[in-house]
C-alpha positions as CSV (number, residue, x, y, z in Angstrom):
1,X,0.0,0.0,0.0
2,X,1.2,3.3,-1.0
3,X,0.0,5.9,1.3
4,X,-3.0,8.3,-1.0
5,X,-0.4,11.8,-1.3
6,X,3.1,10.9,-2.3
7,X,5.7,13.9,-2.2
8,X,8.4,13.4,-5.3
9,X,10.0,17.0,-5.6
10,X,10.2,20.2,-4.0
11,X,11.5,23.4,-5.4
12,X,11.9,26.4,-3.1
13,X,13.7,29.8,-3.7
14,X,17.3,30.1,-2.8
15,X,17.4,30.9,0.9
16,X,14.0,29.9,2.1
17,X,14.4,29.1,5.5
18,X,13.2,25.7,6.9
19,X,10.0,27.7,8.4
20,X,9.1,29.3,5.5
21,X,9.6,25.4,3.4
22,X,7.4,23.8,6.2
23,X,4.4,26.9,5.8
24,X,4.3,26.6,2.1
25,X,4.5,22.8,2.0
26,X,1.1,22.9,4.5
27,X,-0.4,25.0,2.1
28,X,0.2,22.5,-0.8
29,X,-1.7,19.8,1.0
30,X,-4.6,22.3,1.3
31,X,-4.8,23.1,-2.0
32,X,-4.6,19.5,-3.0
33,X,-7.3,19.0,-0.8
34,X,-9.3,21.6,-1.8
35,X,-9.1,20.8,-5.6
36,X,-9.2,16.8,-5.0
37,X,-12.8,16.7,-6.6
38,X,-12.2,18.9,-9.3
39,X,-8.6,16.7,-10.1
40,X,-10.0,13.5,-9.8
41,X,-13.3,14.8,-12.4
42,X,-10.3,15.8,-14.6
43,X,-8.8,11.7,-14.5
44,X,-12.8,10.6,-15.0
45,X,-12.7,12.4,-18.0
46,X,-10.0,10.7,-19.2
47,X,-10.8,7.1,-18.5
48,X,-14.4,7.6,-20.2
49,X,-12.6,8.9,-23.1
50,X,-10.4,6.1,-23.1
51,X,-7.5,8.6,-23.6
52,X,-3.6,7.7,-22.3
53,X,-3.2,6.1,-19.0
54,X,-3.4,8.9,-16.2
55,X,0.3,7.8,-15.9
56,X,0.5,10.0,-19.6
57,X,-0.9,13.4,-17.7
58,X,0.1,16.0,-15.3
59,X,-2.2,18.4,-13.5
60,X,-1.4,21.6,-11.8
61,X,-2.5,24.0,-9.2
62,X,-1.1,26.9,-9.2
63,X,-2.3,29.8,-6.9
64,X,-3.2,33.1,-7.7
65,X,-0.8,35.6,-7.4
66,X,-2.7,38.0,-5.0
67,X,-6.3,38.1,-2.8
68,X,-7.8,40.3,-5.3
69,X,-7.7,38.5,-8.7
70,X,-8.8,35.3,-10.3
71,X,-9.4,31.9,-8.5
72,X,-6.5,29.6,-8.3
73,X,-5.7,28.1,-11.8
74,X,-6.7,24.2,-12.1
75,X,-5.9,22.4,-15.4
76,X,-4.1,18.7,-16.6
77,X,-1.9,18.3,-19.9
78,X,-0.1,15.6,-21.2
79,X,3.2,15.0,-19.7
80,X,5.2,16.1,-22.4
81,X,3.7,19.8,-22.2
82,X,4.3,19.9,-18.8
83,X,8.0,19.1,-19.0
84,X,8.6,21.9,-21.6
85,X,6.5,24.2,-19.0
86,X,8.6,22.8,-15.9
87,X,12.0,23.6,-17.6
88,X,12.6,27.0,-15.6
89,X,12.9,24.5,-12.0
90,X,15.3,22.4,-12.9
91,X,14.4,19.4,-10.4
92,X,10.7,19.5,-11.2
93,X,11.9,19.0,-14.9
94,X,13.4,15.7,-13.8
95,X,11.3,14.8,-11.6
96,X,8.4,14.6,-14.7
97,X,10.8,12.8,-16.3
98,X,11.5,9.9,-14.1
99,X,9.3,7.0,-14.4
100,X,5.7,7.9,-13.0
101,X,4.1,5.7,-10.3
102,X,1.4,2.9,-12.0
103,X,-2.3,4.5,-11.7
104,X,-1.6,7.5,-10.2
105,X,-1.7,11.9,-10.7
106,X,1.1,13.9,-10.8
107,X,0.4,17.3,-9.5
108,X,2.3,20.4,-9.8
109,X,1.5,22.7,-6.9
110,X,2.5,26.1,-6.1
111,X,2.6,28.1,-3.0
112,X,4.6,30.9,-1.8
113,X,7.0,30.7,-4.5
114,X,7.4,27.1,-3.7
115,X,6.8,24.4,-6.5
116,X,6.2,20.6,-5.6
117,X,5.9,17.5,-7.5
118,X,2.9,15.6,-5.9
119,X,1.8,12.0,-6.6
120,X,-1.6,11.5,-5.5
121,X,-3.9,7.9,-5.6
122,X,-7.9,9.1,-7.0
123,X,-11.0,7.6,-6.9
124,X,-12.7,8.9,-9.9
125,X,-16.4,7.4,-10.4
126,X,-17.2,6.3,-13.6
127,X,-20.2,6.3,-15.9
128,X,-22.1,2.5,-15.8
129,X,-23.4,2.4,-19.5
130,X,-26.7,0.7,-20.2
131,X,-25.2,-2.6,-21.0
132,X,-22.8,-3.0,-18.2
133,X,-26.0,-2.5,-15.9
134,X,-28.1,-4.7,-17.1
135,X,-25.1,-7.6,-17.0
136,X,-24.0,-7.0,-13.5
137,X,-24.2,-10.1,-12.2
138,X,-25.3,-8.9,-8.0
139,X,-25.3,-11.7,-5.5
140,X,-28.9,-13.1,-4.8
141,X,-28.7,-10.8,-1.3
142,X,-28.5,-7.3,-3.4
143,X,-30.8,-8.2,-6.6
144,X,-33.8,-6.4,-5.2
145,X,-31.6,-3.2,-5.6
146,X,-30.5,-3.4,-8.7
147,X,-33.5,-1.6,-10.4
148,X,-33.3,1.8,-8.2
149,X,-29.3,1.6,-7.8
150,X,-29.3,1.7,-12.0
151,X,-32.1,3.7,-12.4
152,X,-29.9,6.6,-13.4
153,X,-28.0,4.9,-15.7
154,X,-27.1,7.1,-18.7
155,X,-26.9,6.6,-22.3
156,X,-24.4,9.5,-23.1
157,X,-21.0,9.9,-22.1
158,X,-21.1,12.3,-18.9
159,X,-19.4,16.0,-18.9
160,X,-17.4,17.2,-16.4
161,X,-20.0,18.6,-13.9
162,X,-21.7,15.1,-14.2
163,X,-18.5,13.3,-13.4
164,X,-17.7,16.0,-10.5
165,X,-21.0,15.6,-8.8
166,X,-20.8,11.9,-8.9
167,X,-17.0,11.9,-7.2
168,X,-18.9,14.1,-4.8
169,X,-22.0,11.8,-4.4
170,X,-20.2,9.0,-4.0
171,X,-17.7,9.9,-1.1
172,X,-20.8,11.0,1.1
173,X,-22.3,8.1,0.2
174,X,-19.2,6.1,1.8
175,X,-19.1,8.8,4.7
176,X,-23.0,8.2,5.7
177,X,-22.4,4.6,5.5
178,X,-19.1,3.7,6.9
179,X,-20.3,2.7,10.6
180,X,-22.6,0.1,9.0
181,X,-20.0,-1.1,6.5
182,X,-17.1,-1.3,9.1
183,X,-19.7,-3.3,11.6
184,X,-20.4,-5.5,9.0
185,X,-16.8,-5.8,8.1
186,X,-15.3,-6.7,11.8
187,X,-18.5,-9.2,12.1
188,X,-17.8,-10.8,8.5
189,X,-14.2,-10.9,9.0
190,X,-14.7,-14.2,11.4
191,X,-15.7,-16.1,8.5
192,X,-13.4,-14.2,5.7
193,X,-9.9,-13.0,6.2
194,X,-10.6,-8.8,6.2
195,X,-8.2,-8.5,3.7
196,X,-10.0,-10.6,1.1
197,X,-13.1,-8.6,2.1
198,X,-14.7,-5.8,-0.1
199,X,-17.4,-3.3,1.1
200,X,-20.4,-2.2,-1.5
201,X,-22.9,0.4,-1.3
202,X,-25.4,0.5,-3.6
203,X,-27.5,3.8,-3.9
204,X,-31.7,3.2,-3.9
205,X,-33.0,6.4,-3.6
206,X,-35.6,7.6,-1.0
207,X,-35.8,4.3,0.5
208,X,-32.0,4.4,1.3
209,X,-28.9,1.9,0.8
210,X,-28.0,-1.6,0.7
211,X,-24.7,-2.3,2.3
212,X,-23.4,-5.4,1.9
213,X,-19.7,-7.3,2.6
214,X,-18.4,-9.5,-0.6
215,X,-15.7,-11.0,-1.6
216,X,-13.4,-9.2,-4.0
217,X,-13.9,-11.9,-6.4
218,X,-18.0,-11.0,-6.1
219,X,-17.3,-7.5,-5.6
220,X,-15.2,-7.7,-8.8
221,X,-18.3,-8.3,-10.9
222,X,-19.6,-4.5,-10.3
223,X,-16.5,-3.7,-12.1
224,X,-17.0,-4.9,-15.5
225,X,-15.0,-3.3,-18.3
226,X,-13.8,-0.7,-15.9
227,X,-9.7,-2.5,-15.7
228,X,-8.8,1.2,-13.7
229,X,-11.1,0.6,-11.2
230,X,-10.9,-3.5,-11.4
231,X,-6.9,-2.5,-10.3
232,X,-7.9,-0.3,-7.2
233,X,-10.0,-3.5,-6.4
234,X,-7.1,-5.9,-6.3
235,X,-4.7,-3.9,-4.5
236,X,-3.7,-5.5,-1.0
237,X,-1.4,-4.0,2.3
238,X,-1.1,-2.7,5.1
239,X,-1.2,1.1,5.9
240,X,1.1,0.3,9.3
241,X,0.7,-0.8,12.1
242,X,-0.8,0.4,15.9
243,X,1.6,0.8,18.5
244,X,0.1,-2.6,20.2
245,X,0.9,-4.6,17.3
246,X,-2.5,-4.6,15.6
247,X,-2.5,-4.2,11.7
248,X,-4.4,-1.4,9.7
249,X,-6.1,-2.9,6.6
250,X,-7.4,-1.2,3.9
251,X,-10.4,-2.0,2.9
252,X,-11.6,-1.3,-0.9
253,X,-15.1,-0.1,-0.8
254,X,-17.5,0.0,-4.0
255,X,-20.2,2.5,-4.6
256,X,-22.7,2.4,-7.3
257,X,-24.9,5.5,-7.4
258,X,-26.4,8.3,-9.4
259,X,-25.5,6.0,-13.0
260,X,-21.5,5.8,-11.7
261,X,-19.0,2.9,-10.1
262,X,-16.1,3.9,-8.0
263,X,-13.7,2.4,-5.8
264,X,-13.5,4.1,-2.6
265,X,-11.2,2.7,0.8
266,X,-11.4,2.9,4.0
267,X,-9.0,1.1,7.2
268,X,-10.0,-0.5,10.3
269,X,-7.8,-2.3,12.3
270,X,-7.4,-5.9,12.8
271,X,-9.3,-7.1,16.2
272,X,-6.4,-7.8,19.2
């Protein structure tokens, strides 16, 4: 397990003391957190397009230059443009240029006259077509809510605000749910090792969700045709470890709402 914000380079004016590093550094992770939706809409886009791996892109955020003018700038190019842009800061140059981690976003942030090179793990949600809801092949337990979990199932490809507002969607549905899901996960895990354990959430509307605990090789059914996603799924480790000795595991969890499939993940910790 990698941890979900990797930093690969810093750049910092000469002379920057260590405080001044440290205060535009915390900034960065705000602004990565700030712009997470709209960066991870940005990497939807590009799956449902079936455009170069993410892997092939760079994003940046770069912050306006003064309280009074535009909002921050928020944009992603193909790796080669941002290596001609990134020539001025020499170790951000090579840093683009060194083999990229598997499945992940590059980020170029800027703060304070401070440039970093962030990697950072998304959970896009992408558009379910038609076809790929009508195949999904639920266990017996979660058939009764396949009709109101598709219901919004599109025929055209989704924009941007579409894609946005499902990343959004999705991550409170995992937020609203995520008591249920880890009860049922600690109780399931006496029968099924936890790390061969995958949450789902399935969206039905007014009446609510169904939460359910499945295997990742049942789990990995939802995921049909969707190989980004299908590799989030398969990923297992170990955040770390408690200072008793108990493991963290990280749990995958997949949401199906509002016509979109993502992989979320969550940790709980292994029972003493």
């Amino acid at each position: 397990m990698r941890p979900r914000t990797i930093p690969r380079v810093i750049s910092h004016p000469p002379g920057l003391s260590r405080e001044g590093l440290v205060e535009a550094c915390k900034l960065q992770e705000k602004l990565i957190a700030k712009y997470e939706a709209r960066l991870t809409g940005l990497v939807a886009k590009i799956l449902q397009d079936k455009l170069p791996p993410i892997e092939s892109w760079v994003a940046a955020v770069l912050t306006s230059p003064g309280p009074d003018d535009e909002e921050d700038l928020v944009e992603i190019a193909p790796r080669e443009q941002a290596i001609e842009i990134a020539q001025p800061w020499p170790s951000i140059d090579r840093g683009l240029r060194d083999a990229p981690l598997p499945d992940r976003l590059d980020v170029i942030v800027e703060a304070l006259q401070v440039i970093g090179l962030i990697s950072i793990d998304v959970d896009p949600a992408l558009p379910v077509t038609r076809k790929q809801a009508e195949a999904a092949n639920l266990p017996a337990h979660l058939l009764f809510a396949k009709g109101e979990a598709f219901a919004s199932v599109g025929e055209e490809p989704a924009d941007g605000k579409a894609l946005l507002a499902a990343f959004e969607a999705h991550r409170e549905l995992v937020d609203e749910n995520s008591d249920d899901l880890l009860d049922r996960l600690r109780h399931n895990g006496v029968r099924t090792p936890l790390r061969d354990c995958v949450g789902v959430i399935l969206a039905l509307g007014p009446e609510g969700n169904a939460v359910s605990v499945e295997t990742r090789e049942r789990a990995a059914k939802l995921l049909a045709e969707k190989p980004f996603l299908a590799r989030k799924l398969g990923r297992k480790g170990s955040p770390g470890k408690l200072a008793d000795g108990r493991e963290i595991i990280a749990i995958p969890i997949v949401v199906w709402a509002k016509g979109h499939v993502s992989v979320q993940t969550r940790e709980i910790v292994e029972a003493g």
